[in-house]
mmCIF file of the C-alpha atoms, coordinates in Angstrom:
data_MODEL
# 
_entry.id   MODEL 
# 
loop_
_atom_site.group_PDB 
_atom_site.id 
_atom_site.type_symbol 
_atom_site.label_atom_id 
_atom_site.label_alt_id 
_atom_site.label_comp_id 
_atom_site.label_asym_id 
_atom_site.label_entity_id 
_atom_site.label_seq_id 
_atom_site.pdbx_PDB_ins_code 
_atom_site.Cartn_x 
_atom_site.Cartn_y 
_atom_site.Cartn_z 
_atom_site.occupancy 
_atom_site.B_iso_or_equiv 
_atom_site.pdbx_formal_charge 
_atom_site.auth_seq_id 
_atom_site.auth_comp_id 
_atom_site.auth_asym_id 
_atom_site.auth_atom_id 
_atom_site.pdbx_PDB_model_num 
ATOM 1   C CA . UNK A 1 1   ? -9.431  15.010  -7.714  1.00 0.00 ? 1   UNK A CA 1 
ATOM 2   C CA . UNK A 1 2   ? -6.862  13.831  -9.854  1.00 0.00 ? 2   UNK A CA 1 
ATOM 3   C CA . UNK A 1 3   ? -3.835  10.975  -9.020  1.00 0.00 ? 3   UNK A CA 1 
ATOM 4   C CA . UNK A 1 4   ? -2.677  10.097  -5.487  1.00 0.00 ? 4   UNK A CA 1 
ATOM 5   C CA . UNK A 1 5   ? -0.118  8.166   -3.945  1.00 0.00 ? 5   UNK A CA 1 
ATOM 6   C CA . UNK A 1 6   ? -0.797  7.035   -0.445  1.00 0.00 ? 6   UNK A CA 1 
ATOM 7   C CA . UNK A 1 7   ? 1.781   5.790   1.287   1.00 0.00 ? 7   UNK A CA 1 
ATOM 8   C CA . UNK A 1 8   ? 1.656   3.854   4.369   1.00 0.00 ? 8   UNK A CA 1 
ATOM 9   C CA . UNK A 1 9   ? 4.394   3.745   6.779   1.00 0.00 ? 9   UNK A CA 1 
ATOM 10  C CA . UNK A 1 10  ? 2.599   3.043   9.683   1.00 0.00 ? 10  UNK A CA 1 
ATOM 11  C CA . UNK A 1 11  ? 2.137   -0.163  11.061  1.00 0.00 ? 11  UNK A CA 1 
ATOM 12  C CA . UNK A 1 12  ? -0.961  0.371   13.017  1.00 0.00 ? 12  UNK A CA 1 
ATOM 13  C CA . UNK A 1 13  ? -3.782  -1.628  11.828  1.00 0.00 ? 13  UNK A CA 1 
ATOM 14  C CA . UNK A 1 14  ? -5.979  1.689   12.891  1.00 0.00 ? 14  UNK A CA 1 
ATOM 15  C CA . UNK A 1 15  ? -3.852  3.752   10.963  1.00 0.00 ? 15  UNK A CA 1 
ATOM 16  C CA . UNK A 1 16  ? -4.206  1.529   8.110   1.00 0.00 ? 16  UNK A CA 1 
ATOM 17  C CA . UNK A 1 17  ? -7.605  0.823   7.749   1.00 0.00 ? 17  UNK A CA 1 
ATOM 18  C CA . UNK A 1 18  ? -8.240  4.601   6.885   1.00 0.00 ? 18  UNK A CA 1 
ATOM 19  C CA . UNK A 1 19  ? -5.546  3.699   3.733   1.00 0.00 ? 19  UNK A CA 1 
ATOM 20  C CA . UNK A 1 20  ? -7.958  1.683   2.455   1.00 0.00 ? 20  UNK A CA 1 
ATOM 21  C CA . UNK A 1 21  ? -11.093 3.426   3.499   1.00 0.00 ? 21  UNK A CA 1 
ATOM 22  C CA . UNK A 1 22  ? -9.770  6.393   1.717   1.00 0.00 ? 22  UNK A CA 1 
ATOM 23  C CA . UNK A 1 23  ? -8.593  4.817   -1.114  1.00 0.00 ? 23  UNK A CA 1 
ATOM 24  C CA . UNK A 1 24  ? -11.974 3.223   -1.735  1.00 0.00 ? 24  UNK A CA 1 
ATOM 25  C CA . UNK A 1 25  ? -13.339 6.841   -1.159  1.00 0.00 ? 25  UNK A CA 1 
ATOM 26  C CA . UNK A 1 26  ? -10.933 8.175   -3.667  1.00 0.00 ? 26  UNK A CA 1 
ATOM 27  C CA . UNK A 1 27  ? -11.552 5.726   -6.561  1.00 0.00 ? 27  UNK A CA 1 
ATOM 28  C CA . UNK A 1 28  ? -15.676 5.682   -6.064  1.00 0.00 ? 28  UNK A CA 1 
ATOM 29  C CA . UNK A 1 29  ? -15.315 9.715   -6.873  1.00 0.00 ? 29  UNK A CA 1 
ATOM 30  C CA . UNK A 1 30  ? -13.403 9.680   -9.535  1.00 0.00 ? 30  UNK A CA 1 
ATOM 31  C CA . UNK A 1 31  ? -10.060 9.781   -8.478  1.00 0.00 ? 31  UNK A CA 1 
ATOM 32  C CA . UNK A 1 32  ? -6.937  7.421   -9.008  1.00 0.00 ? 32  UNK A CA 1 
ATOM 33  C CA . UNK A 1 33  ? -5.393  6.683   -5.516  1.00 0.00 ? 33  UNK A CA 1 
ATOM 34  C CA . UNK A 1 34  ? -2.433  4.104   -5.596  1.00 0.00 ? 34  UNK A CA 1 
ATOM 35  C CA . UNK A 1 35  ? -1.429  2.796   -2.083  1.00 0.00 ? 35  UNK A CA 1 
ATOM 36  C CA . UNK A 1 36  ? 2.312   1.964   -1.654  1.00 0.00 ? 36  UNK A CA 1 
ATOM 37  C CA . UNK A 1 37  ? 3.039   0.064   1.875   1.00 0.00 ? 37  UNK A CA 1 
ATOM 38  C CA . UNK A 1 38  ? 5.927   0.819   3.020   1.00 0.00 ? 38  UNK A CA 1 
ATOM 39  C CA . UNK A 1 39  ? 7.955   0.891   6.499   1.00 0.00 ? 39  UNK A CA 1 
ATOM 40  C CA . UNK A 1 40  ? 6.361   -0.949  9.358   1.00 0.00 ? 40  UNK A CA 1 
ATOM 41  C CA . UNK A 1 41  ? 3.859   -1.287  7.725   1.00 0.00 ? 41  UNK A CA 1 
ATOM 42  C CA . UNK A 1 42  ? 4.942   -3.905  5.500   1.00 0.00 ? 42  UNK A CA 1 
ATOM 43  C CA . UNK A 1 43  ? 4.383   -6.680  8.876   1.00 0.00 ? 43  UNK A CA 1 
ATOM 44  C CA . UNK A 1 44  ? 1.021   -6.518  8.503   1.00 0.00 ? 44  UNK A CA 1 
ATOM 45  C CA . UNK A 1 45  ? 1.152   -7.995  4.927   1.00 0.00 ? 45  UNK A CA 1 
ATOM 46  C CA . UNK A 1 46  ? 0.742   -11.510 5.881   1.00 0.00 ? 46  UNK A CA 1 
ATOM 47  C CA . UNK A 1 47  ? -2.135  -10.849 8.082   1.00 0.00 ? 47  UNK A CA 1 
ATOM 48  C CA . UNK A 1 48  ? -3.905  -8.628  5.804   1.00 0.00 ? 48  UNK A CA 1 
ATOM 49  C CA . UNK A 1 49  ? -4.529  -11.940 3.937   1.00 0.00 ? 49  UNK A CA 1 
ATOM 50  C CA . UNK A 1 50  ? -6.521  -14.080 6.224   1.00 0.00 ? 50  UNK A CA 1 
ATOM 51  C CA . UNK A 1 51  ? -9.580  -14.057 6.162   1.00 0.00 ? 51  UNK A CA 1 
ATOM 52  C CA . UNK A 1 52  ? -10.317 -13.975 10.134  1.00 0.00 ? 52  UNK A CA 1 
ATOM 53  C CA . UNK A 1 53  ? -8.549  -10.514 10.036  1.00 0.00 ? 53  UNK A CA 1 
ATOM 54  C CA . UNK A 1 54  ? -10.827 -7.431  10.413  1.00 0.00 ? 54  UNK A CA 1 
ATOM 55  C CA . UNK A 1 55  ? -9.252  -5.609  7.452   1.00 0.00 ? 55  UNK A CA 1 
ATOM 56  C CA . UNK A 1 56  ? -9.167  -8.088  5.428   1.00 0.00 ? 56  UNK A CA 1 
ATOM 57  C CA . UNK A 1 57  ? -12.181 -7.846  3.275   1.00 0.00 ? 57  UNK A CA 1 
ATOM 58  C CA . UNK A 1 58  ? -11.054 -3.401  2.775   1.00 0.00 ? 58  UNK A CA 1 
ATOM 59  C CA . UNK A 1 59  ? -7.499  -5.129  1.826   1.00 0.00 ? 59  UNK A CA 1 
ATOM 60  C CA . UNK A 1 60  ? -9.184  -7.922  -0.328  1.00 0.00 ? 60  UNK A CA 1 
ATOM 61  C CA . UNK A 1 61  ? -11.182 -4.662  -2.088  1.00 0.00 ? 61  UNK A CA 1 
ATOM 62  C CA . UNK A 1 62  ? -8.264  -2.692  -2.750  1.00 0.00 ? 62  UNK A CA 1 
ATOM 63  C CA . UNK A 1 63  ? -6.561  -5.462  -4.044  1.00 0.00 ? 63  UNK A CA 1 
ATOM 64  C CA . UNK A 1 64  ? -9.312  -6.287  -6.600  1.00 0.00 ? 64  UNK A CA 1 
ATOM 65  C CA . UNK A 1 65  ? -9.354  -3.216  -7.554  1.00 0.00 ? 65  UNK A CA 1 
ATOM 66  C CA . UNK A 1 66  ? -5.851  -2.565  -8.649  1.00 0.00 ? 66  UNK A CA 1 
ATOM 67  C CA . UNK A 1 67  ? -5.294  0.363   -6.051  1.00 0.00 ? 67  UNK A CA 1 
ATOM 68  C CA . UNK A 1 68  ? -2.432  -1.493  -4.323  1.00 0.00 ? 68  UNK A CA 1 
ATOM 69  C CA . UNK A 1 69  ? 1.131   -0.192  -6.204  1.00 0.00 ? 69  UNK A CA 1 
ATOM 70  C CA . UNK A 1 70  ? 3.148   -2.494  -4.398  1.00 0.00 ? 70  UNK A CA 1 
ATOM 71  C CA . UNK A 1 71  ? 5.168   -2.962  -0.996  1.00 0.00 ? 71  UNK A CA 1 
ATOM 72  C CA . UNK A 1 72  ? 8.863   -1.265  -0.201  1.00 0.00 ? 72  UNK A CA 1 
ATOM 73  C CA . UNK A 1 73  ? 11.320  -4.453  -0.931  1.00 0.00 ? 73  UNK A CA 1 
ATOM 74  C CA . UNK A 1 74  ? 13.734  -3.017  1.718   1.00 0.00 ? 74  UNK A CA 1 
ATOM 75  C CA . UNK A 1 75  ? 10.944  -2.936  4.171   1.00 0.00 ? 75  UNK A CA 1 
ATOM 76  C CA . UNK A 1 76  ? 9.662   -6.145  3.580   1.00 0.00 ? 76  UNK A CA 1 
ATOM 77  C CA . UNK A 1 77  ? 12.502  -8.067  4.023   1.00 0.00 ? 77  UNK A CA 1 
ATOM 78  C CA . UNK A 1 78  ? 13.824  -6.547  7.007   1.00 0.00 ? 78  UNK A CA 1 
ATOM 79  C CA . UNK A 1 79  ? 10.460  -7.388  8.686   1.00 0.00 ? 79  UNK A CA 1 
ATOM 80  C CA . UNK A 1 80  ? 10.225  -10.862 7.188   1.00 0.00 ? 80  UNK A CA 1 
ATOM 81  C CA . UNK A 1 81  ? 7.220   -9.759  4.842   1.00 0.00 ? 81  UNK A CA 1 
ATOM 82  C CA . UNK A 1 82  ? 8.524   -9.983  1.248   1.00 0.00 ? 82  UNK A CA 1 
ATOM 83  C CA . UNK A 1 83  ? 7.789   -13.762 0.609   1.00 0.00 ? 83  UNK A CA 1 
ATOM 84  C CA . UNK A 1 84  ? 4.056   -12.814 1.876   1.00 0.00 ? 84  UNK A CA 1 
ATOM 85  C CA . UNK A 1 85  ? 4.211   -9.794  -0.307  1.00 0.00 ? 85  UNK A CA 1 
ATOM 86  C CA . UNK A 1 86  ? 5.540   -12.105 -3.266  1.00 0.00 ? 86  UNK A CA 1 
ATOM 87  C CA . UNK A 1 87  ? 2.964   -14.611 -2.259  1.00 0.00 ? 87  UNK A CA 1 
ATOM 88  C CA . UNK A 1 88  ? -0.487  -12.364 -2.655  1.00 0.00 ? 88  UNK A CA 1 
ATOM 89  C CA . UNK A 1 89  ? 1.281   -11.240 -5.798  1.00 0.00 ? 89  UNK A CA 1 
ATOM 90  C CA . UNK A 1 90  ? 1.979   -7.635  -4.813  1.00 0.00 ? 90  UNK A CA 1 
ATOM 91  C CA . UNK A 1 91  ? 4.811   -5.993  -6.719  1.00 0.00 ? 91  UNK A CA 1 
ATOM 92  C CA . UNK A 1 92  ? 8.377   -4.833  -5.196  1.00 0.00 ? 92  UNK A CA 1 
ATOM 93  C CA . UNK A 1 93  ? 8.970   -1.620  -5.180  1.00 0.00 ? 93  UNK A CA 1 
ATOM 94  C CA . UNK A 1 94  ? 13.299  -0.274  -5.088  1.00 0.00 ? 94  UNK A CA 1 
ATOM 95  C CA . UNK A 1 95  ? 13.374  2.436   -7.341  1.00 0.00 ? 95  UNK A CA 1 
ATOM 96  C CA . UNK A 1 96  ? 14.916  4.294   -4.530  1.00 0.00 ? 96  UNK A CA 1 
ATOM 97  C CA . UNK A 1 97  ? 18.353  2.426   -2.416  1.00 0.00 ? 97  UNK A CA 1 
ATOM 98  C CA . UNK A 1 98  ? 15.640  -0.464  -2.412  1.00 0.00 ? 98  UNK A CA 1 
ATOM 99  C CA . UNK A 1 99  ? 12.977  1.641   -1.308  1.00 0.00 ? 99  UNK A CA 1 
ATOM 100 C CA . UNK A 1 100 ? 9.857   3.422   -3.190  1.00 0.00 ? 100 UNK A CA 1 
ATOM 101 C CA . UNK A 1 101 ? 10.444  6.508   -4.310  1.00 0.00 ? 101 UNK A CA 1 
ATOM 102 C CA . UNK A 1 102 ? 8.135   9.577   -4.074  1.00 0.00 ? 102 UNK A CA 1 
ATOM 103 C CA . UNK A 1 103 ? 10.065  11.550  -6.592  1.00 0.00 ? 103 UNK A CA 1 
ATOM 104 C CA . UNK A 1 104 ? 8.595   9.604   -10.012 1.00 0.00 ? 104 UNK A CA 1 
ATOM 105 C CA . UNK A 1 105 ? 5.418   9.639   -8.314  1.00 0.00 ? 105 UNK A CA 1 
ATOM 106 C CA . UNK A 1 106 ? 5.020   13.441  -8.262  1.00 0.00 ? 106 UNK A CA 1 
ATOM 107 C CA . UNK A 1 107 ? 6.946   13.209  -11.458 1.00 0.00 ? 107 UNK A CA 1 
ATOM 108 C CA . UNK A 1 108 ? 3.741   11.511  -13.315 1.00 0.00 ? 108 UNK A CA 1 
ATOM 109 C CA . UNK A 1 109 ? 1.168   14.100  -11.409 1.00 0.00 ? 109 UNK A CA 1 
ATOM 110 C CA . UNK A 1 110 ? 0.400   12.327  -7.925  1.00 0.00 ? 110 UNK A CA 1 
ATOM 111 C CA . UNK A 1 111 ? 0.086   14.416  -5.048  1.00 0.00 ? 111 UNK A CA 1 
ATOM 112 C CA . UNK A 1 112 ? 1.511   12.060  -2.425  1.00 0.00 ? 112 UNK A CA 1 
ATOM 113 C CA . UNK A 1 113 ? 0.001   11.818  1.284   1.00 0.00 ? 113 UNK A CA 1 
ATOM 114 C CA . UNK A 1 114 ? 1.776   9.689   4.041   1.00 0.00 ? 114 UNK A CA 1 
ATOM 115 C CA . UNK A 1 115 ? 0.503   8.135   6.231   1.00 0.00 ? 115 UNK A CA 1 
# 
């Protein structure tokens, strides 16, 4: 298992929660997932950060662990997200029209999964 770029477009928090599960998974065996939220799912950013939230502690993890790339800028602001995202220190990503690009990321090895 080599490099991997999840990206999350989907704001579900069920959806997301297996981002981070999976990411944890990836990392404990060896592998070196990167998670880039992007989409809808960029509204759950400021949520993701209190501490009453059930995904909070995965998100707190992920965090720690330097598997989170960074948030779409584009996506962000148009949901109201970015000075949350700027807030818990996340980086901007708008390599791509403002947007994160997949094409450096398979570029530099990563097999990218969406979710």
């Amino acid at each position: 298992m080599g490099k991997v770029a999840l990206f999350v477009f989907n704001g579900d928090p069920m959806c997301f929660i297996h981002v981070l599960l999976n990411a944890l998974d990836m990392k404990e065996k060896g592998a070196e997932p990167r998670i880039v939220v992007e989409g809808s799912a960029t509204k759950l950013i400021p949520s993701l950060d209190e501490t009453d939230n059930p995904l909070h502690g995965f998100w707190k993890k992920v965090k720690e662990a330097g598997l989170v790339e960074g948030v779409c800028k584009a996506c962000s602001s148009k949901m109201n997200t970015l000075q949350a995202a700027q807030d818990q220190g996340l980086s901007l990503l708008d390599d791509m029209s403002g947007h994160p690009g997949m094409a450096g990321y398979r570029k530099a090895g990563f097999e990218v999964i969406t979710f």
